[in-house]
N, C-alpha and C positions, 0 to 999 in steps of 0.2 A: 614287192613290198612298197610299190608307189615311190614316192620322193621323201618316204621315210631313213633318215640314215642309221645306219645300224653300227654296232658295234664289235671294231674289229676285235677277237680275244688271243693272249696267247695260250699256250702249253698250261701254265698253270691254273689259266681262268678255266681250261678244258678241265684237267684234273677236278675242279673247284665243279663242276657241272655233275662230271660220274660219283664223285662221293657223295653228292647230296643227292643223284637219284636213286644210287645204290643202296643210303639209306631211306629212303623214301619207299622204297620196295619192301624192303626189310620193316619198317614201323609197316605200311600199309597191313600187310600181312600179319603179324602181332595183333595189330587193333581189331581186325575182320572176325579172328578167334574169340576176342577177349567178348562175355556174358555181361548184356547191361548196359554195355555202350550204343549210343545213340547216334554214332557218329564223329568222324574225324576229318578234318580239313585242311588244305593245302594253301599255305600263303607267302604269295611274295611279293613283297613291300618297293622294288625296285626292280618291278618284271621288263621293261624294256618293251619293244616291240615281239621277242616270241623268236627268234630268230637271230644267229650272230653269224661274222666272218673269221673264221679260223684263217690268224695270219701266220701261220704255218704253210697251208695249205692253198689258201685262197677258197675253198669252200663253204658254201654254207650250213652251219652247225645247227642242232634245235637248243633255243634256251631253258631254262628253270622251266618256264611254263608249258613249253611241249611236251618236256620229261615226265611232268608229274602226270600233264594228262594220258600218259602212254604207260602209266606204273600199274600194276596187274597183281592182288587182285586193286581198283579204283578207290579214290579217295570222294568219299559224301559228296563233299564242296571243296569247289576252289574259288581262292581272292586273289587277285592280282593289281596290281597298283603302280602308275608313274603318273610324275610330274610331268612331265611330255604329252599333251594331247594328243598328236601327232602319232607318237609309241602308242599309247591306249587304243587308239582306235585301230593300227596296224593290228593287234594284239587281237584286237575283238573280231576285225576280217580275217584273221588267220585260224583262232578257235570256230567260229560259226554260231551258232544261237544253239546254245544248248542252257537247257535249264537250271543246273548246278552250277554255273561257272559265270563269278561274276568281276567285271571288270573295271574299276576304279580310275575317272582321273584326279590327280590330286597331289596333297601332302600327307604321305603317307603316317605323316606324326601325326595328324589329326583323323584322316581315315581310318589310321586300326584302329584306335582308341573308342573313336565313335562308330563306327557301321561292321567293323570286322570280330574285333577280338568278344564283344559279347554273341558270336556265335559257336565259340569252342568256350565255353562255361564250365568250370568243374561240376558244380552241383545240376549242372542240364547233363552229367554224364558224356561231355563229349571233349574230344582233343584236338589240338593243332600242332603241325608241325609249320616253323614258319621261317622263311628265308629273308634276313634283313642283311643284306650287299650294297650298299651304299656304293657312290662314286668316290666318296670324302666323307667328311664331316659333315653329312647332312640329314643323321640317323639321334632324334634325342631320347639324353636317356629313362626320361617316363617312360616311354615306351619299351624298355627292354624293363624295365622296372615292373610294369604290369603287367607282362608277358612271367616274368619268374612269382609276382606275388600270387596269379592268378591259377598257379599250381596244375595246370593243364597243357601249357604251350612247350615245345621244346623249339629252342631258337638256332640255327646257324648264323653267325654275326662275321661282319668283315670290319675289322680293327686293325683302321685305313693308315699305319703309320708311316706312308709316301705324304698323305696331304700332311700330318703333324711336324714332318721334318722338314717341309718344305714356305708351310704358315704357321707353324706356331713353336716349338720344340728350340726354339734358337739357343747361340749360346749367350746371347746377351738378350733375355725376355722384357727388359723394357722396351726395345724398339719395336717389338711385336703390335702390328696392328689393334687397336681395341676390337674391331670386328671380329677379327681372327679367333682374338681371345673367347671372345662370347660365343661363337661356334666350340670351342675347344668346352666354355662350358657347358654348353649346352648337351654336347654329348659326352660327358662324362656325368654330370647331373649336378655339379658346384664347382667349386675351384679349387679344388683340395688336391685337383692334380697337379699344380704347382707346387706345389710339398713333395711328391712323388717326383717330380720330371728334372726337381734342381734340389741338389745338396747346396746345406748351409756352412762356410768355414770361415774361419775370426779371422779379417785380417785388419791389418793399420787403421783401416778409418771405418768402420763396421764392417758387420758381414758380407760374405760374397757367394753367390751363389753360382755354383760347379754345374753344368748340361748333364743328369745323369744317362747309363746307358740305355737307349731303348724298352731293352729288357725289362729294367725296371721297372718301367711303365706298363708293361706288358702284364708282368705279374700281379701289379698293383691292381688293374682291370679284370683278371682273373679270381682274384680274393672279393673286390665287389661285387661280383654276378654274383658270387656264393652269397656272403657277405648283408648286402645290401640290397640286389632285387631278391634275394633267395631261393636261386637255384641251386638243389641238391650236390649237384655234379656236373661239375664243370673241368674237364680234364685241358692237359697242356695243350694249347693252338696250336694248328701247321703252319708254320712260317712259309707263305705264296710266295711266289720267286720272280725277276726277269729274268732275261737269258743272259745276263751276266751272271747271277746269282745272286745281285741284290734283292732283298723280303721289300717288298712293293705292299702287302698289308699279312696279318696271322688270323685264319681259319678259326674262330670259337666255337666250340659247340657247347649249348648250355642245356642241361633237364631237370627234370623233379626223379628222374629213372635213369635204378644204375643200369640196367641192360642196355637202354638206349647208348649212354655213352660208354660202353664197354664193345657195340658195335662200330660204333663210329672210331675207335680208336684200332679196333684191328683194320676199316678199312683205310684207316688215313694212314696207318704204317707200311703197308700196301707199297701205295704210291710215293712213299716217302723213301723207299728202299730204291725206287728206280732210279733217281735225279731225272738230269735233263737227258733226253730224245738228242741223236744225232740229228745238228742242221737245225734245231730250236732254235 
C-alpha cells in the first residue's frame, strides 16, 4: 500500500464491516430479483484506502470497499470517496480500472450531493445502499437529509458520540469552542441539539442547564432521520464498543423498507449476543 497509512481497527470496527457486508449481500440479492429496476449501487462516503490493520491480530483486513466489490450476486456501480488523496489513489491501485467503479477525492458532503447521489434516483428506477462512517463530525446533515428525502438510498451512519463527548457535549457548554459548536451543527443540521443535549432547571439567578444522558441524544437523532430527513424505518442503533466496553459511536441504520431494516436487525442481534472475543 506504498507510504499510505492505514487504519488500525478494533473488534467492533471488524463486527461494523460483516454486518454491512452481510447486508450488502442480502439487499444485492433482493434488488437483482426485483422487475424494473435499472440498477443499484454501492457507496462509501469515507472509503479510506481499501484495506485495514486488525489490531487484534495484526493482519490485514479488506474494508467497505473490497466487501462490496466481492458481494455475489454484484452491485451496478460502486462510489467510493476520501478526503485523503493519498487513500483515493491507494483505493484506485487496489480496485484496478474497471468500468463500474468510481473513485472520488474529495468532501464527500459536496461529492454525493453533486456527482453521486443523482445516480440511485427514484424515478430512474434505481437504488443505493450507502455507507456514511465518518471519523467525527465530519458527516453534514443535508446529506443524510437527501439521502432519506430522495426515497431510494438506505444509509448505515456512524453517530460518532466519542468526538461529541470529548468537543462539544461538555457539562458546562459555554466554554465549548465556537468551532466545535458549528461542527456539532452542522451535523445535526441546526442547533436544536442544544435543547436535546441539556436540560433546563430554575435556579437562584436564572436557568441552569443539566448535561443530559447520551442517550438522549441518541434518541433524539433517531426520531429525526424518521422525522425530518424521512426515513421510513429507522430501528434502535448498536452501540460500537472499546475494549473496555465504552460505545466509541451507535451503528444507525436508516430506509424507506421495512424488510431492509428488519434484516439488519436480526443481523446486528447476532453480534450483539456475542460481546467481546477473548484477548480483545
Amino acid at each position: 500500500m506504498g507510504k499510505v497509512r492505514l487504519d488500525e481497527v478494533g473488534y467492533w470496527s471488524e463486527v461494523k464491516l460483516d454486518i454491512v457486508r452481510k447486508y450488502a449481500t442480502a439487499y444485492s440479492k433482493i434488488l437483482r430479483k426485483q422487475v424494473g429496476f435499472r440498477g443499484h449501487v454501492y457507496i462509501d462516503a469515507f472509503a479510506g484506502a481499501g484495506v485495514h490493520i486488525s489490531r487484534r491480530t495484526g493482519a490485514y483486513i479488506p474494508g467497505s470497499p473490497l466487501n462490496a466489490l466481492n458481494v455475489d450476486p454484484p452491485f451496478s456501480e460502486f462510489y467510493f470517496i476520501d478526503l485523503d488523496g493519498g487513500r483515493a489513489e491507494a483505493l484506485r491501485s487496489l480496485v484496478g480500472p474497471q468500468g463500474n467503479v468510481f473513485v472520488y477525492e474529495g468532501d464527500c458532503n459536496v461529492v454525493l450531493l453533486r456527482d453521486v447521489f443523482p445516480h440511485a434516483r427514484y424515478e430512474d428506477y434505481r437504488r443505493a445502499l450507502c455507507l456514511l462512517d465518518p471519523y467525527g463530525l465530519h458527516l453534514n446533515w443535508e446529506v443524510v437529509r437527501t439521502a432519506g428525502q430522495m426515497r431510494s438510498v438506505e444509509v448505515f451512519l456512524n453517530f460518532p458520540v466519542m468526538d461529541m463527548h470529548m468537543n462539544v457535549l461538555w457539562r458546562n457548554p459555554d466554554k465549548v469552542q465556537e468551532s466545535q459548536v458549528r461542527r456539532m451543527d452542522a451535523f445535526w443540521g441546526d442547533a436544536s441539539w442544544r435543547d436535546v443535549a441539556y436540560a433546563r432547571t430554575p435556579g437562584l439567578f436564572g436557568d441552569i442547564e443539566e448535561k443530559e444522558d447520551i442517550g438522549v441524544v441518541v434518541k433524539a437523532y433517531q426520531k429525526r432521520l424518521r422525522e425530518v430527513a424521512g426515513f421510513r424505518f429507522v430501528p434502535d442503533p448498536m452501540p460500537m464498543r472499546n475494549t473496555k466496553g465504552g460505545v466509541v459511536y451507535y451503528l444507525f441504520f436508516a430506509s424507506p423498507n421495512e424488510k431492509g431494516a428488519k434484516i439488519v436487525g436480526d443481523i446486528c442481534r447476532k453480534y450483539q449476543r456475542r460481546g467481546l472475543p477473548n484477548g480483545a
